[in-house]
VEXMIDREN-233027 format. One record per residue: residue in one letter; x, y, z of N, C-alpha, C in turn. Coordinates in steps of 0.2 Angstrom, whole numbers, padded with zeros to 4 digits, always signed. Layout:
<nodes>
AXYZXYZXYZ
...
</nodes>
This chain:
<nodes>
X+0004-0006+0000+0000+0000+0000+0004+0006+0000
X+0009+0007-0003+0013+0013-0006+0010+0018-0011
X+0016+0023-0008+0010+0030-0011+0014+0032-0019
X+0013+0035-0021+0016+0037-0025+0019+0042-0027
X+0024+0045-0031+0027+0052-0029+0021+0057-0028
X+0024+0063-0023+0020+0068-0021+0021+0073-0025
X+0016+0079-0026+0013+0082-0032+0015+0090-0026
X+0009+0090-0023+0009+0095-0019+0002+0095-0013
X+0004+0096-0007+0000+0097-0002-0004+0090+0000
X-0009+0092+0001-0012+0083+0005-0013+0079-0002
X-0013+0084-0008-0016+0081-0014-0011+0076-0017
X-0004+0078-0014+0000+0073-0018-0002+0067-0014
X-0005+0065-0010-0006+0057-0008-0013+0054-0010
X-0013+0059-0015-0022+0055-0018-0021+0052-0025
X-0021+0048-0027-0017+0046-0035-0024+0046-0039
X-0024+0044-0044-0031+0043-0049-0035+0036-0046
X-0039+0039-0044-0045+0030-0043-0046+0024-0049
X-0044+0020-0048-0044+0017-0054-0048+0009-0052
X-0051+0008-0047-0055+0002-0047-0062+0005-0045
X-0067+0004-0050-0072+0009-0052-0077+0003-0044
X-0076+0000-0044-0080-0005-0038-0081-0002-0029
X-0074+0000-0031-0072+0003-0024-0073+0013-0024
X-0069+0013-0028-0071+0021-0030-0065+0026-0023
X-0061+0021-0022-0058+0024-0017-0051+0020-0018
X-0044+0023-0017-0038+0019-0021-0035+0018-0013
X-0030+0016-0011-0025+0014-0006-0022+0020-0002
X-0019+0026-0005-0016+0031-0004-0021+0037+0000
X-0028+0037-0003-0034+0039+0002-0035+0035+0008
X-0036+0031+0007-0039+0024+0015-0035+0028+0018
X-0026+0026+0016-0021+0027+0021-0021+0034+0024
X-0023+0041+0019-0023+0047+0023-0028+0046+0029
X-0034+0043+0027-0039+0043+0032-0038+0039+0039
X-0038+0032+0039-0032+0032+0044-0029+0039+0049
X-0023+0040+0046-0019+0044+0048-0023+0052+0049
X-0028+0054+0045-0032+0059+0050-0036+0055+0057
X-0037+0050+0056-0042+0049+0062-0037+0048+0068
X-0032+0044+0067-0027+0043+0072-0022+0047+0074
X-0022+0053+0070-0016+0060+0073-0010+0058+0070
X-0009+0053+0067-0003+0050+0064+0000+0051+0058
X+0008+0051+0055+0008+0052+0048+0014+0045+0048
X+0011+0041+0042+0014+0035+0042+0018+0036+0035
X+0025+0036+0039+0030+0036+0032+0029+0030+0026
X+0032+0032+0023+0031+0029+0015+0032+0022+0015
X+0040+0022+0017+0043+0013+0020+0038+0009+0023
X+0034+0013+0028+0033+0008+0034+0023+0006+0028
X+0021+0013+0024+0014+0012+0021+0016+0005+0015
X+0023+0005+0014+0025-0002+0007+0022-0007+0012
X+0022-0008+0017+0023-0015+0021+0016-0016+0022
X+0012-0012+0020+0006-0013+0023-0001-0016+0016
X-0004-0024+0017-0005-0027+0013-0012-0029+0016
X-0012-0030+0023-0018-0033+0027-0021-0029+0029
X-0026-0029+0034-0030-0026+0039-0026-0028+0045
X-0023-0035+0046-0018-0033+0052-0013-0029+0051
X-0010-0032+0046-0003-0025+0044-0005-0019+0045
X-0011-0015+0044-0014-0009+0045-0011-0009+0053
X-0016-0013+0055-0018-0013+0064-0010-0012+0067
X-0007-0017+0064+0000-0017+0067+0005-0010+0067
X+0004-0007+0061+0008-0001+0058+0005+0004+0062
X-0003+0007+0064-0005+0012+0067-0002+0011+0075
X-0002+0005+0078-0002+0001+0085+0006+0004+0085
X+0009+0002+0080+0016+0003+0082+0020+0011+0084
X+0016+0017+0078+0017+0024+0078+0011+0025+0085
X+0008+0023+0088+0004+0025+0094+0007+0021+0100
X+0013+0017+0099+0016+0015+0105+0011+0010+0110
X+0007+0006+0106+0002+0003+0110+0003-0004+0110
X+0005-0007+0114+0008-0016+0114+0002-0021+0117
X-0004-0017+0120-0009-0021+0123-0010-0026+0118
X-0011-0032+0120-0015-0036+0116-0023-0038+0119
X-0024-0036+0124-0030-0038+0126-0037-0038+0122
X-0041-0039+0123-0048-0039+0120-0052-0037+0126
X-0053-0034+0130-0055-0031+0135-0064-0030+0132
X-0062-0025+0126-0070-0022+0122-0074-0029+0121
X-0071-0032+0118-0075-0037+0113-0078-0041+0119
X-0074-0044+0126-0076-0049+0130-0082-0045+0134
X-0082-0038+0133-0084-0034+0139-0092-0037+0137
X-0092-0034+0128-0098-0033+0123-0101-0040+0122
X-0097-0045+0123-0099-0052+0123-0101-0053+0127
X-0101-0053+0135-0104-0053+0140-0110-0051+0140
X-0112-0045+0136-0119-0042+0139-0123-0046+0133
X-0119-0047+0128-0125-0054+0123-0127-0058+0126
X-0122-0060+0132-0122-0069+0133-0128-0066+0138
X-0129-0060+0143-0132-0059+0149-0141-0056+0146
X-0141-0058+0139-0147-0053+0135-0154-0057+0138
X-0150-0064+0138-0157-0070+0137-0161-0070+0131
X-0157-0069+0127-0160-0068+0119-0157-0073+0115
X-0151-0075+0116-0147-0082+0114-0148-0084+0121
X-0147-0092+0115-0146-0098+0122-0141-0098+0127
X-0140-0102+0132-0137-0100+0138-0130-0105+0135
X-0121-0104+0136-0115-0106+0135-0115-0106+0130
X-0116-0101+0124-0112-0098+0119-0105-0096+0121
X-0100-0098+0117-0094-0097+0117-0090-0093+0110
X-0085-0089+0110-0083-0086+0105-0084-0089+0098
X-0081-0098+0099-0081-0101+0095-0087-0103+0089
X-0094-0103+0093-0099-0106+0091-0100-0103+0085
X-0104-0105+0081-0107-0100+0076-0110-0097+0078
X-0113-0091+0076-0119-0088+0080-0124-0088+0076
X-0126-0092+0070-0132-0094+0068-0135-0099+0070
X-0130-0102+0075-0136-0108+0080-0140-0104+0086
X-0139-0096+0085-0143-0095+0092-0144-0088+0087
X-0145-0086+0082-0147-0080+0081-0149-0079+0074
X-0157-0079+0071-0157-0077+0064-0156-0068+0062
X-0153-0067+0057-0154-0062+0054-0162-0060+0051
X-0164-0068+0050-0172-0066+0048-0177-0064+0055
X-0176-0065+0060-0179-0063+0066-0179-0060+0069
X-0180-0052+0066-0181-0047+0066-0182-0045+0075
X-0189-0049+0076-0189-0047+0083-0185-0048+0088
X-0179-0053+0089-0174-0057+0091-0166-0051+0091
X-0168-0049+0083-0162-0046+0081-0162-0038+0085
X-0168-0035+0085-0170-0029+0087-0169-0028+0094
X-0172-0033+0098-0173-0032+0105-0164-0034+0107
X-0160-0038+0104-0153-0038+0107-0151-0031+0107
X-0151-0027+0100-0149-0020+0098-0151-0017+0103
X-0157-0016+0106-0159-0013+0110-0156-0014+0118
X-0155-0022+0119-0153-0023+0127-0144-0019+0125
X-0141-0022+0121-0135-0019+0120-0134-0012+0118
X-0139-0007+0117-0139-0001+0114-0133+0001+0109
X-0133-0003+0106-0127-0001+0099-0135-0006+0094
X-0129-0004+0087-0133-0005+0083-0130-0013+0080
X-0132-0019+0074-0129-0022+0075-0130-0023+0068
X-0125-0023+0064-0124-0025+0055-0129-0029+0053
X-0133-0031+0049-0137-0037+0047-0132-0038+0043
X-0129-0045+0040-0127-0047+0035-0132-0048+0029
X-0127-0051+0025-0130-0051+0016-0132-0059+0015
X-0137-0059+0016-0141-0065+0016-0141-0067+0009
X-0142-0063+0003-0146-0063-0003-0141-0066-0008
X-0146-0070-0012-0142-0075-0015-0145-0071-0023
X-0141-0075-0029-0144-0075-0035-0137-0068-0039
X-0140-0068-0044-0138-0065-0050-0135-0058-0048
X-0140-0056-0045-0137-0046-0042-0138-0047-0036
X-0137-0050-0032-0136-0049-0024-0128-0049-0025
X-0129-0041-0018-0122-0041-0017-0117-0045-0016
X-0110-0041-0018-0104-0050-0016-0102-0047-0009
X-0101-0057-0009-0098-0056+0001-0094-0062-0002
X-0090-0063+0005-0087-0068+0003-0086-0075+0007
X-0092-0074+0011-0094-0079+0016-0100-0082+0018
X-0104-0085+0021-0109-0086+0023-0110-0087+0030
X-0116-0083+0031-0121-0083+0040-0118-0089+0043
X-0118-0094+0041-0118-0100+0045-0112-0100+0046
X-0105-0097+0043-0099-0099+0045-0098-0094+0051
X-0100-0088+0052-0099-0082+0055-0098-0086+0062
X-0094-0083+0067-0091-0086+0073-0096-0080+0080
X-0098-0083+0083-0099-0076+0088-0095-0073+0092
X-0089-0076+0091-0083-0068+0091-0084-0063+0085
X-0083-0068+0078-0082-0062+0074-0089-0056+0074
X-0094-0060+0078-0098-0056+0077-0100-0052+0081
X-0097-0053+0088-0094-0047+0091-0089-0043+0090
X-0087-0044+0085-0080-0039+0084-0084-0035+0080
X-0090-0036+0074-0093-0034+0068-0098-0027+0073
X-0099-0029+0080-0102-0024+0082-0098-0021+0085
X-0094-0019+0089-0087-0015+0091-0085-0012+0083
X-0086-0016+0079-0081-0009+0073-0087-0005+0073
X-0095-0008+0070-0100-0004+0068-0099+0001+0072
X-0100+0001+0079-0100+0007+0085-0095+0010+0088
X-0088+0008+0084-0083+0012+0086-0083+0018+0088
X-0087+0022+0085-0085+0029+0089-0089+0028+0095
X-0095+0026+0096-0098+0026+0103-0094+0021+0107
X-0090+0017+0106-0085+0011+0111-0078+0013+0113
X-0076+0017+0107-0069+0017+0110-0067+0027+0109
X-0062+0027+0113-0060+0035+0113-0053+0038+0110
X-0054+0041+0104-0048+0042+0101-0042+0045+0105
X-0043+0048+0111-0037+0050+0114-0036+0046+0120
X-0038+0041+0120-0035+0035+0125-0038+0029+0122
X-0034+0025+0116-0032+0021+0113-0030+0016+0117
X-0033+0008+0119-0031+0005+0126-0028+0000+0125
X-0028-0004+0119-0028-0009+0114-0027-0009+0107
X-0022-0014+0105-0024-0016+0096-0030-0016+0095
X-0033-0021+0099-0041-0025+0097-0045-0016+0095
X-0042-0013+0099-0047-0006+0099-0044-0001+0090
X-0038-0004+0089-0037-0001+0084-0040-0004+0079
X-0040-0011+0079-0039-0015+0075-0048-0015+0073
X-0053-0013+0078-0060-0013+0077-0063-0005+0073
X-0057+0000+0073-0058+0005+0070-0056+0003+0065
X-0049+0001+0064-0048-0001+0056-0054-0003+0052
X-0057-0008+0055-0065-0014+0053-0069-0007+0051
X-0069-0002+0056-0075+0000+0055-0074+0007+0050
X-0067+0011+0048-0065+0014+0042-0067+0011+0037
X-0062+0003+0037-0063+0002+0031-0071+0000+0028
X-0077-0002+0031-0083-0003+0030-0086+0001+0026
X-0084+0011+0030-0086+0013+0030-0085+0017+0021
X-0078+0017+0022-0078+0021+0015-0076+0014+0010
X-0075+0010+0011-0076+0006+0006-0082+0003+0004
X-0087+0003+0007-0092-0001+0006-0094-0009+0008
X-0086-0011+0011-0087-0018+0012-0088-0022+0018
X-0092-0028+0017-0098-0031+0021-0094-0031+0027
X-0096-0030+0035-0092-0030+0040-0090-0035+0040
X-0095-0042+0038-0094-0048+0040-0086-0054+0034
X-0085-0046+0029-0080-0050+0025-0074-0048+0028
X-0074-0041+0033-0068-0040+0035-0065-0044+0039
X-0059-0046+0041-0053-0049+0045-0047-0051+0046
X-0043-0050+0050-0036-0048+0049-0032-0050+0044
X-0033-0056+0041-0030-0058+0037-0030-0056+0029
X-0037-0052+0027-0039-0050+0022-0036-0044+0019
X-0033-0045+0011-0028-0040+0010-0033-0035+0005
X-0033-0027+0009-0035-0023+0004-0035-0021-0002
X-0030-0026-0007-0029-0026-0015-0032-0029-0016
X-0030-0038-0013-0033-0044-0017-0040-0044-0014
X-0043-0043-0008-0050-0046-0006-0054-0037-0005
X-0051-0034-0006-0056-0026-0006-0055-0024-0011
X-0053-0024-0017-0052-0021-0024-0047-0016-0025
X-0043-0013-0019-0043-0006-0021-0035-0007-0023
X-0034-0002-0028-0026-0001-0031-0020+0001-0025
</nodes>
């Protein structure tokens, strides 16, 4: 994710958009990042960066932050497991389509409500024009489905000037990239590379 020679002012780090799908190039995402994080990430360390965790790692590292905990995700998992809305000894690993439809609106709502955050529906839809994803509901973990609502409410979750954790960068990252890329929370994670599995040059 290298930038390309600089022209002048913040403009030189915007090169021409060239993957019409995404509508936003590499050298953008990276400014945005680096506005939201107060940080400016040299050119070297931007070549290195290929994943969502290489993202997470590179900002983690210019913010001096080595926590590794999940402090958020177990905090936010707890109040799912305490909703009485899922069955009782769900664990991170489960799927969470053995205890949650997307098609069960009433189910899905009144969690939203007991957790007062909002919480992604996924892209059920099949056939010709239904959007691309690159998973299915049924695989979905109910960790990563805890992480998917921690990125959705990152700004209501975490605090840009007392950053506690990677996990907390790493759920920002999820929720930038969602946001200005367009794609599914549920295809983001760490191992996913912003060229090959998000389109952008």
């Amino acid at each position: 994710m290298g930038r390309q020679t600089p022209e002048a002012g913040e403009q030189s780090r915007l090169i021409t958009i060239q993957t019409p799908f995404m509508g936003l190039d590499s050298v953008e995402l990276l400014v945005t990042f680096e506005k939201y994080f107060g940080i400016t990430i040299p050119d070297a360390a931007a070549e290195t960066i290929f994943t969502v965790q290489d993202m997470t790692d590179v900002i983690a590292k210019h913010l001096d932050i080595t926590d590794n905990s999940e402090d958020l995700k177990n905090r936010i998992f707890q109040h799912i497991k305490n909703s009485t809305l899922v069955r009782p000894g769900i664990q991170f690993t489960d799927n969470i389509s053995g205890y949650l439809s997307p098609q069960d609106h009433t189910t899905w709502s009144a969690l939203e409500h007991h957790l007062q955050l909002e919480i992604p529906r996924p892209n059920t839809k099949t056939g010709l024009f239904a959007p691309r994803r690159d998973y299915e509901w049924a695989s979905i973990t109910a960790g990563q489905f805890t992480s998917v609502i921690c990125a959705h409410n990152f700004r209501t979750l975490t605090n840009t000037a007392n950053i506690k954790s990677k996990y907390e960068i790493y759920i920002i990252v999820m929720g930038i990239t969602a946001d200005k890329l367009g794609v599914d929370y549920y295809d983001i994670l760490p191992g996913k590379s912003f060229t090959g599995d998000f389109g952008i040059d």
